[in-house]
VOGU-3710 file (C-alpha; in Angstrom, 3 decimals, decimal comma):
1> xxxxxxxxxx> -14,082/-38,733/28,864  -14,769/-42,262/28,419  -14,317/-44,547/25,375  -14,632/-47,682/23,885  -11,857/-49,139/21,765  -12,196/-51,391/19,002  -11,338/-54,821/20,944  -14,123/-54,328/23,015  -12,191/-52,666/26,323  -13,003/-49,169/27,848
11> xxxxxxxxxx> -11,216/-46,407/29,469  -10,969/-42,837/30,302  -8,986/-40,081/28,368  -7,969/-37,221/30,470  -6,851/-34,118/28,573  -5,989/-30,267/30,392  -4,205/-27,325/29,031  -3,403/-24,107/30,328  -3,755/-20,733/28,698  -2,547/-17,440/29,754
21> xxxxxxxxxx> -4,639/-14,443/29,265  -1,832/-11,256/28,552  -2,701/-7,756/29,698  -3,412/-5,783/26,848  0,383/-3,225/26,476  -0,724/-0,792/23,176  2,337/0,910/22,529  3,571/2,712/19,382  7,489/3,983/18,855  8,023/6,888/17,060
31> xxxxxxxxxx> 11,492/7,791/15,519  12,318/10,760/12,771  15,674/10,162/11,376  17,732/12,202/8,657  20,635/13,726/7,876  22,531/16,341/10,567  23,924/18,587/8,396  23,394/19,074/4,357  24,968/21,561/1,721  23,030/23,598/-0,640
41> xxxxxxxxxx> 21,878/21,140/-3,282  22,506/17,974/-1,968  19,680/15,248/-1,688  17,659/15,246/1,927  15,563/12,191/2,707  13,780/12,329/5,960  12,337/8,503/7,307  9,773/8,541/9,899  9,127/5,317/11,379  6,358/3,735/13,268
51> xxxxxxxxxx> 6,835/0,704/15,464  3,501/-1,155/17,091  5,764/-2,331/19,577  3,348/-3,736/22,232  0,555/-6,804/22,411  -2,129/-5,586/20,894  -3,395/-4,101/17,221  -3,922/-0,424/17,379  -6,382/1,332/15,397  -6,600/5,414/13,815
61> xxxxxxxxxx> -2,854/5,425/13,511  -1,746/8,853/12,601  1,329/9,852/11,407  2,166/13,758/10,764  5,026/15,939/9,784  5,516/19,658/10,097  7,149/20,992/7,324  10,618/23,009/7,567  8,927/27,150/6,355  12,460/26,852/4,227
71> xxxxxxxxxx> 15,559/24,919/3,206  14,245/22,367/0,616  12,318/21,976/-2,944  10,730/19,446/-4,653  9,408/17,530/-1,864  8,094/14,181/-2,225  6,226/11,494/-0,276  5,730/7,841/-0,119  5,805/4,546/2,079  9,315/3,067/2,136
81> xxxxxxxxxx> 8,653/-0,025/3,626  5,689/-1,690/5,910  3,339/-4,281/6,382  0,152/-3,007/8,098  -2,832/-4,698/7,939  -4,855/-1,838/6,343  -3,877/0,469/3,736  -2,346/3,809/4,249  -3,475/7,470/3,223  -1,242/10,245/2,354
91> xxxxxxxxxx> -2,409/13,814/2,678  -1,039/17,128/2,610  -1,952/20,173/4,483  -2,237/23,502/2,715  -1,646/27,231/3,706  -4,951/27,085/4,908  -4,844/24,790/6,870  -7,226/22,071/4,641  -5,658/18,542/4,364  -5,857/16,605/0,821
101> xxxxxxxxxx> -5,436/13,158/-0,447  -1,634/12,998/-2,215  -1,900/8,914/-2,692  -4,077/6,169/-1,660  -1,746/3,054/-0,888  -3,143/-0,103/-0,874  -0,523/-1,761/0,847  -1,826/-5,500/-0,411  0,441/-6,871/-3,305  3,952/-4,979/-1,993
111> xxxxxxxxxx> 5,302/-3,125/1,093  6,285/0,337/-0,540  4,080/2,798/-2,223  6,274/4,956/-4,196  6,384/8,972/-3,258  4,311/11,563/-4,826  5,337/15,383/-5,380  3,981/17,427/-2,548  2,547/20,538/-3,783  4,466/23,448/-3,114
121> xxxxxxxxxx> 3,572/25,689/0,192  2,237/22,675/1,803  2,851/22,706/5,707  2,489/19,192/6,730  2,136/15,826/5,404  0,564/12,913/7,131  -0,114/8,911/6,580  -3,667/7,692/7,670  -3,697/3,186/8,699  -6,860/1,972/9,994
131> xxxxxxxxxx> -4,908/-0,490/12,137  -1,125/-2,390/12,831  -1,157/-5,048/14,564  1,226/-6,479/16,782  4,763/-6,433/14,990  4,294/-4,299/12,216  5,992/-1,245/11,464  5,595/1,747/8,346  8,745/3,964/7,245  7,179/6,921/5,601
141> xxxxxxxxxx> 9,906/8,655/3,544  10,289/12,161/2,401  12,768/13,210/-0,144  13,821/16,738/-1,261  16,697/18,666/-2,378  18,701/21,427/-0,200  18,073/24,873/-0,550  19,730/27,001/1,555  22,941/28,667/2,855  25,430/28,071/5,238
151> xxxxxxxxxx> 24,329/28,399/8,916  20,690/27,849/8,324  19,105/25,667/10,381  15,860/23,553/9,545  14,170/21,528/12,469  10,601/19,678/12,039  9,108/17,096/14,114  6,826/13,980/13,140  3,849/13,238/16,053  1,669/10,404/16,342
161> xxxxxxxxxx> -1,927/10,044/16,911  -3,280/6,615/18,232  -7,083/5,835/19,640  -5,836/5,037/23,762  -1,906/6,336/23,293  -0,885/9,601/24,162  0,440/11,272/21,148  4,594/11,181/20,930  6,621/13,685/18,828  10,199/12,939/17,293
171> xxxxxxxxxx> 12,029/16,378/16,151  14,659/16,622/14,216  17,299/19,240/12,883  19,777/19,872/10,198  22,457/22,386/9,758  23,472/23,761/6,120  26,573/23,362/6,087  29,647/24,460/3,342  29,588/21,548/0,566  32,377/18,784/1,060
181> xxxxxxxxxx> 32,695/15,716/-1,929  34,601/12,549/-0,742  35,451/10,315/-3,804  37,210/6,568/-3,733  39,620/5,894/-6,570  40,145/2,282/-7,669  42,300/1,795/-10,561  42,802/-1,874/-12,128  43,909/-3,622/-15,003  42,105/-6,059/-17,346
191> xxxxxxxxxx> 43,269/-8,596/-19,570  41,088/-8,958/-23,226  39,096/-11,122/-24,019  37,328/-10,067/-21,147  36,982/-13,716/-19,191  40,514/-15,198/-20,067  42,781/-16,468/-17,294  45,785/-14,308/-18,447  48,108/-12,362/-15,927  50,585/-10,715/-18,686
201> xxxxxxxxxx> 50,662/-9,147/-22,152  52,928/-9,372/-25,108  54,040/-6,404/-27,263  51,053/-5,914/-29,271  48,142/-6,850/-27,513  45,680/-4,646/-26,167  44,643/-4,323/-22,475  42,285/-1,912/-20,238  43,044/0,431/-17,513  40,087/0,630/-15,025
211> xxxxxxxxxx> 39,369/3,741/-13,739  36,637/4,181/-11,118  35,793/7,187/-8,462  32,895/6,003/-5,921  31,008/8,738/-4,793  30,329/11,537/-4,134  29,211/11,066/-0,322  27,036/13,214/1,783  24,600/14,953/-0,154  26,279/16,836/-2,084
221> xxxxxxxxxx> 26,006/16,880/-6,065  29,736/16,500/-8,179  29,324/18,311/-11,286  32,644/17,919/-12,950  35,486/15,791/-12,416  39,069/16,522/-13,924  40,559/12,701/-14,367  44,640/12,987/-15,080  45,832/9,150/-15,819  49,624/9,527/-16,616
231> xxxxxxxxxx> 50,582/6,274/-19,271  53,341/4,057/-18,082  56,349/4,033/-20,720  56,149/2,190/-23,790  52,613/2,129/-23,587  50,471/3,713/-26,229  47,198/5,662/-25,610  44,391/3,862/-27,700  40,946/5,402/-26,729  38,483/5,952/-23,595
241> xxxxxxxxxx> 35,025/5,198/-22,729  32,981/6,498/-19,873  30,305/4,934/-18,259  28,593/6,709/-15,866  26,313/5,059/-13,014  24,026/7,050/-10,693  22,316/6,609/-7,153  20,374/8,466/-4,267  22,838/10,787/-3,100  25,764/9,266/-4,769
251> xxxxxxxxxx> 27,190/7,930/-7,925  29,825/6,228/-10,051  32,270/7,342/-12,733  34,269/4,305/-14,412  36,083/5,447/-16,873  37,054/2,695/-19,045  37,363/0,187/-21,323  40,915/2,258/-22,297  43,032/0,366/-24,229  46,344/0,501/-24,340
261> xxx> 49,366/-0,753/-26,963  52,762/-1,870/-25,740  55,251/-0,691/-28,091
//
């Protein structure tokens, strides 16, 4: 190209740049995951994840799970994390084999839709996304609670459907299993006023003994606890507070603030 610059000279500009035209690679991974063994009771949650793990947006994603006949209650059914660039259907399939809307998800102002009860006797669920492009990923999860005995066996398997991909499947099984609880005790001491820099007491002055049990892990519900603190000598017993904290498929029990008197 040639130019003329403000003191009155010419010249030429010479400019090139190269650009690489990729093959088109669609490709969508498809992974089920959940627990391999549960115990009557005790909280399931199945994630199915969907990867667009190749070059190039791809459209009518699909994403459906089979039920389990048995094992489980209360089913729900939401989006537990993703990004896609459209937003996401959920349906369920009934006995007769007609699918219904459960939730339309947006999918603009977050990256969660939160689950939805799936009507009971429904055989499969499924998420509907116009499109994910490059990138992008959906965890659809499904939440229920055990209902079986020991030795039964539940399997189901999540497929996808994609315009140009042949359809994958990820299965996945879980064992019922006789119910096991694994708590953590902690046990600790704390000074009052809560904040001061003191490491010892006088006769006299009241303290707390922390009690706290972490769990219970792996599914399975804890619905008593029997808590037998035995009080060092020359201490006197002054009261006890629980507080009680609670989580997916676990929980805390702190019991505590108890105070204690030296004599």
């Amino acid at each position: 190209m040639d130019v003329d610059y403000v003191d009155s000279t010419s010249g030429v500009l010479n400019a090139s740049a190269n650009v690489t035209i990729a093959t088109a690679n669609p490709e969508l991974k498809l992974i089920k995951m959940g627990p391999g063994t549960i115990s009557d009771g005790g909280r399931i949650t199945w994630t199915v994840r969907a990867d667009n793990s190749g070059n190039s947006t791809l459209t009518n994603v699909v994403i459906e799970d089979v039920l389990p006949t048995t094992g489980y209650t209360g089913l729900t059914f939401g989006v537990d994390l993703g990004k896609p660039n459209s937003p996401v259907k959920l349906e369920y399939r009934a006995a007769d084999g007609t699918w219904t809307l459960l939730k339309d998800c947006p999918m603009t102002s977050t990256s969660y839709c939160t689950p939805t009860a799936v009507p009971a006797g429904a055989t499969a669920v499924r998420a509907i996304a116009s499109s994910l492009a490059p990138g992008q990923a959906v965890y659809l999860g499904l939440r229920a609670i055990a209902d079986g005995s020991v030795g039964d066996l539940m399997e189901n398997c999540a497929t996808s459907s994609v315009t140009g991909l042949t359809d994958q499947t990820s299965c996945l099984k879980t064992t019922f299993v006789a119910p096991t609880v694994e708590l953590i005790p902690t046990k600790e001491h704390i000074f009052l006023p809560y904040g001061t820099t003191a490491t010892s007491v006088r006769p006299g002055d009241e303290f707390v003994f922390a009690l706290m049990y972490l769990g219970p892990h792996g599914g399975t519900p804890l619905h008593e606890i029997d808590v037998l603190d035995v009080l060092p000598k020359a201490f006197e017993y002054v009261e006890t507070v629980c507080h009680k904290g609670y989580g997916a498929g676990g929980g805390l029990l702190a019991a505590g603030p108890a105070f204690y008197d030296p004599a």
